[in-house]
C-alpha positions as CSV (number, residue, x, y, z in Angstrom):
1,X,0.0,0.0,0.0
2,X,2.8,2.4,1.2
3,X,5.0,1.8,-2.5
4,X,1.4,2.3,-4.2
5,X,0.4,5.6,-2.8
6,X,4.5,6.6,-3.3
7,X,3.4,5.9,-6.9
8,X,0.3,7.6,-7.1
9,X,2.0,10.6,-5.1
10,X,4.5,10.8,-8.3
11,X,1.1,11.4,-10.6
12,X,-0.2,13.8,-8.4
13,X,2.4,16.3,-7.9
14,X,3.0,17.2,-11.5
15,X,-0.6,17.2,-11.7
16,X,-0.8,20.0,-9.0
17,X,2.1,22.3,-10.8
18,X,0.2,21.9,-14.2
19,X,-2.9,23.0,-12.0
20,X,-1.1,25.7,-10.4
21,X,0.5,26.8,-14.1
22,X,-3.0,26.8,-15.7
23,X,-4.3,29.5,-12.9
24,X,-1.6,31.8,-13.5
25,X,-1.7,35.0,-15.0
26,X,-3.9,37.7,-15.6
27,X,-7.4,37.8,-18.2
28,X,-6.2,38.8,-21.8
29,X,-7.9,42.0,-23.2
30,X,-10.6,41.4,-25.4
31,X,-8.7,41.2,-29.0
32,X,-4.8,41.2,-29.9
33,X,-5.3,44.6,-31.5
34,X,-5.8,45.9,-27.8
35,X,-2.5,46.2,-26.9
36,X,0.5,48.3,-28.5
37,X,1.8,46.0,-30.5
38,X,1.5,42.2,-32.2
39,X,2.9,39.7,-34.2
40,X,2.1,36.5,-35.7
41,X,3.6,33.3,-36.1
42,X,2.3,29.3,-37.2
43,X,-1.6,30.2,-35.9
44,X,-0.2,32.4,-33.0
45,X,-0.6,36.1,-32.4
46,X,1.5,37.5,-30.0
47,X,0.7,40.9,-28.1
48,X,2.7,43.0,-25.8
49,X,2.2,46.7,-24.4
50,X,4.4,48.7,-21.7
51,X,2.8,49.4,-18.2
52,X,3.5,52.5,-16.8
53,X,5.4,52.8,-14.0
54,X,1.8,54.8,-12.0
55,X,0.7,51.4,-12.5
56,X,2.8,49.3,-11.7
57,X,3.4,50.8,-8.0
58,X,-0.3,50.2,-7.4
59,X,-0.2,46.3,-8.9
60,X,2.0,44.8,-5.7
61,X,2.3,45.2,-1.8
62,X,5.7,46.6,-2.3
63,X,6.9,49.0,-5.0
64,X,9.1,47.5,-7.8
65,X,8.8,50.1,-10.6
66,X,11.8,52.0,-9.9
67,X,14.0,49.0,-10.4
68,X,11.5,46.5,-13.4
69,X,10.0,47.5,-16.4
70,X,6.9,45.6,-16.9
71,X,5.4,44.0,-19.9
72,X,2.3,43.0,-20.5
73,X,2.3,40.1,-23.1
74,X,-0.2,37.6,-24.7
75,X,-0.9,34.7,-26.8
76,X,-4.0,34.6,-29.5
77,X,-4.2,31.2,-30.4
78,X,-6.2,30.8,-33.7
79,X,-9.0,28.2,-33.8
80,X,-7.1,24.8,-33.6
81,X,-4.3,25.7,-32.9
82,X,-2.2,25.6,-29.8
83,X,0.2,28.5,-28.3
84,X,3.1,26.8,-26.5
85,X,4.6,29.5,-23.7
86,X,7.7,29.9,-22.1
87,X,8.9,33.4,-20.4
88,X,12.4,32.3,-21.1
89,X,11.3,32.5,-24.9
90,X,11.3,36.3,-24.5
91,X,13.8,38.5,-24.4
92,X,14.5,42.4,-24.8
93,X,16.9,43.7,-27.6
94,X,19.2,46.1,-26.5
95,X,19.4,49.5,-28.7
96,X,23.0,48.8,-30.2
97,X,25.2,46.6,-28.8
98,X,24.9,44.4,-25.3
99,X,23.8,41.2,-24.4
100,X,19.8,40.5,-24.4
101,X,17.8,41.2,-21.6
102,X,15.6,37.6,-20.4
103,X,13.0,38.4,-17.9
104,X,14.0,38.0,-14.3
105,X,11.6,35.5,-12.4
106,X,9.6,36.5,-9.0
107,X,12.1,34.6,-7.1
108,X,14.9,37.1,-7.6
109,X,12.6,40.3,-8.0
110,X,11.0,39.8,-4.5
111,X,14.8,39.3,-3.1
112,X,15.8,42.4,-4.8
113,X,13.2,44.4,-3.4
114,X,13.7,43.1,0.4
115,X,17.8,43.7,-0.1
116,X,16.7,47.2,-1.1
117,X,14.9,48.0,1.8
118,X,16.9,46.4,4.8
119,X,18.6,48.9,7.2
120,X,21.9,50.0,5.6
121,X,25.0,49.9,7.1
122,X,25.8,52.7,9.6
123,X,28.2,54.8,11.3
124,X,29.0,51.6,13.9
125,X,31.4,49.9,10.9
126,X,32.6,53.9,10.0
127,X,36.3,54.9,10.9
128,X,35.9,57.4,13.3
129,X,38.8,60.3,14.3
130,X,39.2,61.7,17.3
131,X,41.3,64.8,17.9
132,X,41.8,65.8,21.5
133,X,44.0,67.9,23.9
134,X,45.6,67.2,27.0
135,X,46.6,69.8,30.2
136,X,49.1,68.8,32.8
137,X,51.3,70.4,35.3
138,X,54.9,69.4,35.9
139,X,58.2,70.5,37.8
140,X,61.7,70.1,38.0
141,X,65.0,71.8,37.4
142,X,66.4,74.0,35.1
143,X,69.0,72.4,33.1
144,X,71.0,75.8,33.6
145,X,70.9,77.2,36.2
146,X,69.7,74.4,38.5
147,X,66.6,76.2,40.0
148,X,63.1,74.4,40.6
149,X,60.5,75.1,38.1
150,X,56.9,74.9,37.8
151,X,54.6,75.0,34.9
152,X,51.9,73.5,32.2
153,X,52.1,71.6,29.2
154,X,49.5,70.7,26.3
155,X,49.4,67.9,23.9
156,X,47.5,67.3,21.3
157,X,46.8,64.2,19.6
158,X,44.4,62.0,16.6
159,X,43.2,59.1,17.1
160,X,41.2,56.7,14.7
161,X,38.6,54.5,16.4
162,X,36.3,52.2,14.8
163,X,32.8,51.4,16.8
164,X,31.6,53.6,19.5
165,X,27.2,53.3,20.4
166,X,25.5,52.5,17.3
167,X,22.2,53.7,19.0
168,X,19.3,51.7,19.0
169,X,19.0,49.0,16.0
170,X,17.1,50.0,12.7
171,X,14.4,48.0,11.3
172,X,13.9,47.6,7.7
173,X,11.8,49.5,5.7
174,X,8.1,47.8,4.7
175,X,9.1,45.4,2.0
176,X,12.5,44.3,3.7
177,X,11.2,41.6,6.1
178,X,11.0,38.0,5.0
179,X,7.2,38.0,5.0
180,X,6.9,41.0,2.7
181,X,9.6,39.3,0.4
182,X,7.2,36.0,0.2
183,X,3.8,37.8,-0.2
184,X,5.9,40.0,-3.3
185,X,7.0,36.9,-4.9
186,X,3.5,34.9,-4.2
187,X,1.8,38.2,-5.7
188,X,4.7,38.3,-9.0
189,X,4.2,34.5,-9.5
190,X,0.3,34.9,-9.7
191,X,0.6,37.6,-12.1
192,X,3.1,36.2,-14.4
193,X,3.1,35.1,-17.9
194,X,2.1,31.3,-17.9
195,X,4.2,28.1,-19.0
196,X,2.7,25.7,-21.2
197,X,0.6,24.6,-24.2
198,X,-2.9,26.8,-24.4
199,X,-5.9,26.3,-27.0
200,X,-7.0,30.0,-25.7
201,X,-6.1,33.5,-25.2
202,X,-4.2,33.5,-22.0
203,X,-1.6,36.6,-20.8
204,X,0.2,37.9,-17.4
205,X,3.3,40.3,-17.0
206,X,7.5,39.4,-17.7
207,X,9.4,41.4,-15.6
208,X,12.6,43.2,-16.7
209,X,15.8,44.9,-14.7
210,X,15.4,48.2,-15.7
211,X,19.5,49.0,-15.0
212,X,20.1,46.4,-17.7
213,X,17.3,48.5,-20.3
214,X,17.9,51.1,-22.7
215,X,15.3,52.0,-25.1
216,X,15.9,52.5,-29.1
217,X,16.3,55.8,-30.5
218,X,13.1,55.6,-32.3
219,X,11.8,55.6,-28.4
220,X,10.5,52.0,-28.8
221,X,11.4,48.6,-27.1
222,X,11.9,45.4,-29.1
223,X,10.5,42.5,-27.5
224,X,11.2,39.1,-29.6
225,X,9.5,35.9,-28.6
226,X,11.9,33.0,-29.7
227,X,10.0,29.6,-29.5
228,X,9.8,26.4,-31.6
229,X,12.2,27.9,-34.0
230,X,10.0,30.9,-34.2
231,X,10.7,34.4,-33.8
232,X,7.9,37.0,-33.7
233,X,9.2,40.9,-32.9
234,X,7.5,43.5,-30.9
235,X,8.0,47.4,-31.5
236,X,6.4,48.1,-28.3
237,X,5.9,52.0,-27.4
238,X,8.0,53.2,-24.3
239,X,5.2,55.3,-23.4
């Protein structure tokens, strides 16, 4: 009985990610022509359009416009055929030379974010100098003339320290704790592009570095989707 359900458990699980797959994304607009641009390949029409960054700080718990570009892209299967999807099948062209930009999955988004907004270092690891002056009296004998003297001296001297009382400990800004970073990526993965083979319209969002972007001259970026051997290219507006 144990080795049979181990077996059955096998089945199941890929079951459940196929499941999982199929409920991710976001509702396609009504037609292809809907969004800013399209292209068609072997009973396919592929769409894409920007999202502006006003509406992208408003789609997640935590902020991520100011460091991803988000795309909105979907797949217009014709009647009888099938639209096989892979976000690694995307990719940005840069504007002259550089590598191509793939988008960068939830996983390491949400971990950007929460790096961004833990507590930076402070002045407790900073070098710290130190200048200060000292006042003392002494006596003795002149050298000379052998008679007792009195008088004051002064020092001065610098000093580089490294410490001292960091104060109280900071806590991270919202999105920097270990929750926030697993409800982000929960919320990215749900609204993500889905994997797999679709007989309908299905869409959801590919998120790209924006430090790694630069848009063309014509003010446009070029989204290629490169699948079966395919390639279908996207002028999409950068506003």
């Amino acid at each position: 009985m144990l080795r049979n359900r181990a077996v059955t458990g096998l089945f199941i699980f890929p079951a459940l990610l196929l499941a999982q797959q199929a409920n991710r994304g976001i509702a396609p607009r009504p037609a292809a022509q809907d969004y800013a641009a399209q292209g068609s390949t072997s009973g396919v029409t592929y769409a894409a359009a920007l999202l502006p960054s006003a509406q992208v700080k408003k789609l997640f718990a935590f902020d991520i416009s100011k460091d991803y570009v988000v795309f909105e892209v979907a797949a217009y299967p014709a009647s009888g055929s099938n639209a096989e999807i892979t976000a690694d099948d995307f990719l940005l062209r840069p504007a002259k030379s550089g590598e191509p930009v793939r988008p960068s999955d939830p996983t390491t988004v949400a971990s950007a974010i929460q790096q961004k907004n833990l507590p930076k270092r402070g002045s407790e690891s900073s070098p710290t100098v130190v200048a200060g002056t000292e006042v003392g009296y002494e006596s003795g004998r002149d050298p000379y003339t052998g008679q007792r003297v009195h008088g004051t001296y002064t020092s001065t001297g610098v000093g580089v320290g490294v410490g001292g009382d960091p104060g109280p400990p900071r806590m991270p800004s919202p999105g920097g704790y270990p929750q926030d970073r697993e409800l982000l990526e929960n919320q990215l993965w749900d609204k993500m592009l889905p994997d797999g083979h679709f007989d309908r319209a299905v869409a959801g969002y590919l998120y790209f570095p924006s430090s790694l972007l630069k848009k063309r001259s014509n003010g446009m970026y070029e989204l290629e989707y490169l699948g079966n051997g395919e390639k279908v290219k996207l002028e999409i507006p950068a506003k």
